[in-house]
C-alpha positions as CSV (number, residue, x, y, z in Angstrom):
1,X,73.4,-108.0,-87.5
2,X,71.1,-110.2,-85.7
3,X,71.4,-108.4,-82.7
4,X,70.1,-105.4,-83.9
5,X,67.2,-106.4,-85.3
6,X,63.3,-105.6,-83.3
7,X,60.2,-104.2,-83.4
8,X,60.4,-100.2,-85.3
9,X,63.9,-101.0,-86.0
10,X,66.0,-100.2,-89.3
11,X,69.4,-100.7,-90.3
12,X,71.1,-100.0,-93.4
13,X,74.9,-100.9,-92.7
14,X,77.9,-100.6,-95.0
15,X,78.4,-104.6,-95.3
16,X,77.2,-107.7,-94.1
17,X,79.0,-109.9,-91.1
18,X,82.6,-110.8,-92.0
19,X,82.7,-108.4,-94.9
20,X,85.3,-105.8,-95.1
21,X,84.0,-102.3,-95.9
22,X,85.9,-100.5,-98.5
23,X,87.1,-96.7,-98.8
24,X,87.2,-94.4,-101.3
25,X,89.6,-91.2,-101.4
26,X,89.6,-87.4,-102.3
27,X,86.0,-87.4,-102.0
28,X,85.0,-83.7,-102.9
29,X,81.3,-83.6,-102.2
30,X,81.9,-81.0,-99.7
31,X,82.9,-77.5,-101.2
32,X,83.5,-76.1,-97.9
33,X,86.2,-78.6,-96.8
34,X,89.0,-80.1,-98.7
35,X,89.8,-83.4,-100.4
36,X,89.5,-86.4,-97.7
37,X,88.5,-89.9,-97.2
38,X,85.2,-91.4,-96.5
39,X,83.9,-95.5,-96.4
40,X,82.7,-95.8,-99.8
41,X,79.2,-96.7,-98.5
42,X,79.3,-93.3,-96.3
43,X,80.2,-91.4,-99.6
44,X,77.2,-93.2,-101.5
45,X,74.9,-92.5,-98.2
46,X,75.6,-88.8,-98.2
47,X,75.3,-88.2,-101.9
48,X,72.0,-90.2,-101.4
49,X,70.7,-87.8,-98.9
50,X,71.9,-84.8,-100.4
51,X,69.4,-85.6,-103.4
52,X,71.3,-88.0,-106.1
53,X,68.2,-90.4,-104.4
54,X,65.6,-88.1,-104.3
55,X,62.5,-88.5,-106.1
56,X,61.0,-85.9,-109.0
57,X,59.8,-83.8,-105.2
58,X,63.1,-83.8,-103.9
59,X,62.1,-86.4,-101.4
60,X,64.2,-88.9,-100.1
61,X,62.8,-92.1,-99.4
62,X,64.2,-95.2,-97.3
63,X,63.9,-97.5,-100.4
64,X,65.3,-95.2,-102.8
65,X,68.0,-94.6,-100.7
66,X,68.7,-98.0,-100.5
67,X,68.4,-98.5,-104.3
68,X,70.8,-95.9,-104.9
69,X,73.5,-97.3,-102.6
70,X,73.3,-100.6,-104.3
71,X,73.3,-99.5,-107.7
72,X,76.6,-97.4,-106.9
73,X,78.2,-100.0,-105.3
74,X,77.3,-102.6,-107.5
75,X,80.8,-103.4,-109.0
76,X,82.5,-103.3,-105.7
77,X,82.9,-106.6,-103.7
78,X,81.0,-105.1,-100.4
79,X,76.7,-106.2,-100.4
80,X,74.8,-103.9,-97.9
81,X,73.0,-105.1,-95.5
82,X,69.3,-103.8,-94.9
83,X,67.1,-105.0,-92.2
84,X,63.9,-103.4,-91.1
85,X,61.4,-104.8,-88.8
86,X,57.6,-103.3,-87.8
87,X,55.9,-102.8,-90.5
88,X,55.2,-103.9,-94.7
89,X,58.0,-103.8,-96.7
90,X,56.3,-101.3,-98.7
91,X,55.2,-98.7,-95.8
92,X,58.9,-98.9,-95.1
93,X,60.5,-98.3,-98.5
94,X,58.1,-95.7,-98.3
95,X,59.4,-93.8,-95.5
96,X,60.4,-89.8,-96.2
97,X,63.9,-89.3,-94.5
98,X,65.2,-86.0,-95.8
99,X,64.4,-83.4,-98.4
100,X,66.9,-82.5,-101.2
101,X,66.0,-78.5,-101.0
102,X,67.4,-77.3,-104.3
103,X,65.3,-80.1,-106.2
104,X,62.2,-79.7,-104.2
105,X,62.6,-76.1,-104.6
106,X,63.2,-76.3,-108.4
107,X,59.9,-78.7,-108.5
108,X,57.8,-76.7,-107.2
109,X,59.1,-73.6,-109.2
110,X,58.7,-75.8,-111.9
111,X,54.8,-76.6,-111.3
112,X,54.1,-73.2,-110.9
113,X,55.5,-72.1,-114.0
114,X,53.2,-74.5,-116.1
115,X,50.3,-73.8,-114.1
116,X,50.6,-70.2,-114.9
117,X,51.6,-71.3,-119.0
118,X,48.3,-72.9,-119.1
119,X,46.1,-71.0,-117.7
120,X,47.5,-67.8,-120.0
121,X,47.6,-70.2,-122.9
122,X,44.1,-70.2,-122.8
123,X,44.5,-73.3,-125.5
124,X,41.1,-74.8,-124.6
125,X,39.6,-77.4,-122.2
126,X,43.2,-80.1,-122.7
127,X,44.9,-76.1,-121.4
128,X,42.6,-75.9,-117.9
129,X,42.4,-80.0,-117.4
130,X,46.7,-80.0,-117.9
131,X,46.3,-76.6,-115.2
132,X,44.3,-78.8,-112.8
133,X,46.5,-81.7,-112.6
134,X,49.8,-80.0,-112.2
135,X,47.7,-78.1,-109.4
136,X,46.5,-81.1,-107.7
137,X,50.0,-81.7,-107.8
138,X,51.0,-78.7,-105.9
139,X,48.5,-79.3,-103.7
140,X,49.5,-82.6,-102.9
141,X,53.6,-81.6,-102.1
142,X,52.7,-78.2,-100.4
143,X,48.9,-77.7,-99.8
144,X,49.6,-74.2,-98.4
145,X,51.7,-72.8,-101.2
146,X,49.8,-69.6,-101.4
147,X,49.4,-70.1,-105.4
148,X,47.0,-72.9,-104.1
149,X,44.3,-70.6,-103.5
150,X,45.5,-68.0,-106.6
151,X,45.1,-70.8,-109.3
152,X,42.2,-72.3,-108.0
153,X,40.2,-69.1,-108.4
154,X,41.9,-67.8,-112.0
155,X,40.9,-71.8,-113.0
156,X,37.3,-71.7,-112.0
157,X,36.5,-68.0,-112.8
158,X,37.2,-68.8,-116.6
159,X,35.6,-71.9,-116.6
160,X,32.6,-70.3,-115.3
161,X,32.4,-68.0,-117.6
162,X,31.1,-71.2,-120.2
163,X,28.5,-72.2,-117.8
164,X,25.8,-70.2,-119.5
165,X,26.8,-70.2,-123.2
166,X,27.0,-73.7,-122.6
167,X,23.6,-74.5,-122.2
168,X,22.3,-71.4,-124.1
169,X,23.7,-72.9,-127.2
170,X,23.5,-76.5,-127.2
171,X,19.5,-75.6,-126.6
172,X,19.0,-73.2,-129.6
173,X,20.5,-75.7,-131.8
174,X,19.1,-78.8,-130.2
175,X,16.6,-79.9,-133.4
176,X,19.5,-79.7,-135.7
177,X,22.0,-81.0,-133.7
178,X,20.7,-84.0,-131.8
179,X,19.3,-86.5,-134.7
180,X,23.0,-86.3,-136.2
181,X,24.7,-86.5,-132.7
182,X,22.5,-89.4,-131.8
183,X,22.5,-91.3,-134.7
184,X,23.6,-94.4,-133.6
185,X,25.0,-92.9,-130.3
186,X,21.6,-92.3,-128.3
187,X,21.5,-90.3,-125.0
188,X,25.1,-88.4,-126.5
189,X,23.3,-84.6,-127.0
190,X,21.8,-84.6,-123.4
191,X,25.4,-85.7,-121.8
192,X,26.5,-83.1,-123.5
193,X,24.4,-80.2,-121.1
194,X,25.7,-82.5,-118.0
195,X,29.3,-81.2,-118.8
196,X,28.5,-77.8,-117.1
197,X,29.7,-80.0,-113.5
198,X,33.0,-80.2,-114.9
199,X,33.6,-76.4,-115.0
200,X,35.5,-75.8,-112.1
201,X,39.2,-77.0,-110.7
202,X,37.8,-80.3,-108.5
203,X,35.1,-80.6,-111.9
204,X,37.8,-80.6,-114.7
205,X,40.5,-82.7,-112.3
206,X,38.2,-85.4,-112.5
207,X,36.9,-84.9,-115.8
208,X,36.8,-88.6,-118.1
209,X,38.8,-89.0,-121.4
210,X,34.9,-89.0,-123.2
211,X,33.4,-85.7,-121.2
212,X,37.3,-83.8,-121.6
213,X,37.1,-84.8,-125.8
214,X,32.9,-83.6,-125.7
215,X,34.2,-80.6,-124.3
216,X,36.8,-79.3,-126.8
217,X,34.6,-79.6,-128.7
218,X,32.2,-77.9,-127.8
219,X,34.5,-75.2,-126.4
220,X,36.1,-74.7,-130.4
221,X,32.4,-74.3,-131.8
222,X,31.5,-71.8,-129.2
223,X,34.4,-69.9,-129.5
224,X,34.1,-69.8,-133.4
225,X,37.0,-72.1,-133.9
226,X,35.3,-75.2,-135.8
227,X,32.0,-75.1,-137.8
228,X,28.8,-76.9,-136.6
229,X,29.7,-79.7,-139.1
230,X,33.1,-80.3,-137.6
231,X,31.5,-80.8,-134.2
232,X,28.9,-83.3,-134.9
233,X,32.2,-84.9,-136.4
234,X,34.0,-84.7,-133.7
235,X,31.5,-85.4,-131.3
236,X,30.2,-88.5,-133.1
237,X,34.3,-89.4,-133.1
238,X,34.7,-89.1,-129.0
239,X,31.6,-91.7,-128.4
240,X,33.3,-94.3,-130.9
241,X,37.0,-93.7,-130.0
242,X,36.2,-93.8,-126.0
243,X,33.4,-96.6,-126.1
244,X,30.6,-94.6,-125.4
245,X,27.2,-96.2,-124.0
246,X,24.0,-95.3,-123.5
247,X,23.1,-95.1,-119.4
């Protein structure tokens, strides 16, 4: 094995030196072809790449490929042998070397289909926030999946809609609202009109456990779904359960 090691190179062989490599027969992984035999570490590499080591993407990385190998062949008296050379142990674990299609397919199906619950849920801020991180998501595996672009649009255009009923409100009832908000919690009510930057997809992605809880809350009152009372409540509530402090 030594002789195979060098700069940019990787081996993952079926046994170390003086180790006999094991088979395993009627393997049936193929539907197309009948029964036969295969080394039991070529059966374990091939279900590996055809997704059984795939990650929630469908991606199949160098270390998970590896882990899966070894974890199928731990009762069998045959160790692996992986040697990799030119790079951190992590960048190399970390190396994409096939794509189980079915999965990666069904994942991104899968993303979709929430984004699109969600955003027709209409169940509040925690509805667009849980919208823009399954999108960031989507971005992130295939930034040119045309529902990209659809999402980001049919996120922000109802957001935006808040932008001025926002403000409007929190104003008109800013000498009854503020003493009780800021009783004990100072500088809470005007943080409150700084949540209009949030009210958009790359806003609400990066939205903070405090602003997202200020902001159902707001959003319920506005849309006639909690009484004035119940927001100072729940307002006051957000500041003390996520440590709130005054810039």
């Amino acid at each position: 094995m030594r002789n195979f090691a060098g700069e940019g190179r990787i081996v993952l062989a079926s046994s170390g030196e003086n180790q006999q490599a094991r088979e395993i027969n009627n393997c049936d992984h193929i539907s197309s072809m009948p029964p036969h035999t295969h080394g039991i570490f070529s059966y374990h590499l091939i279900k590996g790449l055809e997704g059984e080591a795939a990650d929630e993407f469908g991606y199949v990385t160098l270390g998970n490929l590896q882990k899966y190998i070894e974890a199928n062949m731990h009762d069998i008296n045959q160790k692996t042998k992986f040697v990799a050379e030119g790079g951190s142990q992590s960048r190399i674990e970390n190396i994409k070397i096939a794509i189980a299609s079915d999965k990666y397919t069904q994942t991104i199906k899968d993303i979709i289909e929430d984004i699109r619950s969600q955003i027709d849920t209409d169940g509040g801020i925690d509805s667009f926030k849980l919208a823009s991180i399954k999108l960031d998501k989507l971005i992130k595996i295939e930034p040119k999946n045309p529902k990209v672009d659809e999402f980001t649009k049919s996120i922000n255009t109802v957001l935006q809609k808040y932008n001025d009923p926002v403000e409007d409100w929190l104003s008109d009832n800013s000498a009854v609202l503020r003493p009780q908000i800021e009783n004990g919690f100072p500088g809470l009510y005007p943080r409150l009109f700084e949540l209009e930057r949030y009210l958009s997809f790359d806003g609400l992605h990066r939205i903070s456990e405090l602003d997202s809880c200020l902001f159902s809350a707001i959003y319920d009152v506005i849309n006639g779904l909690s009484e004035i009372d119940t927001f100072v409540w729940r307002c006051r509530a957000c500041a003390k359960r996520f440590h709130y402090a005054a810039k």
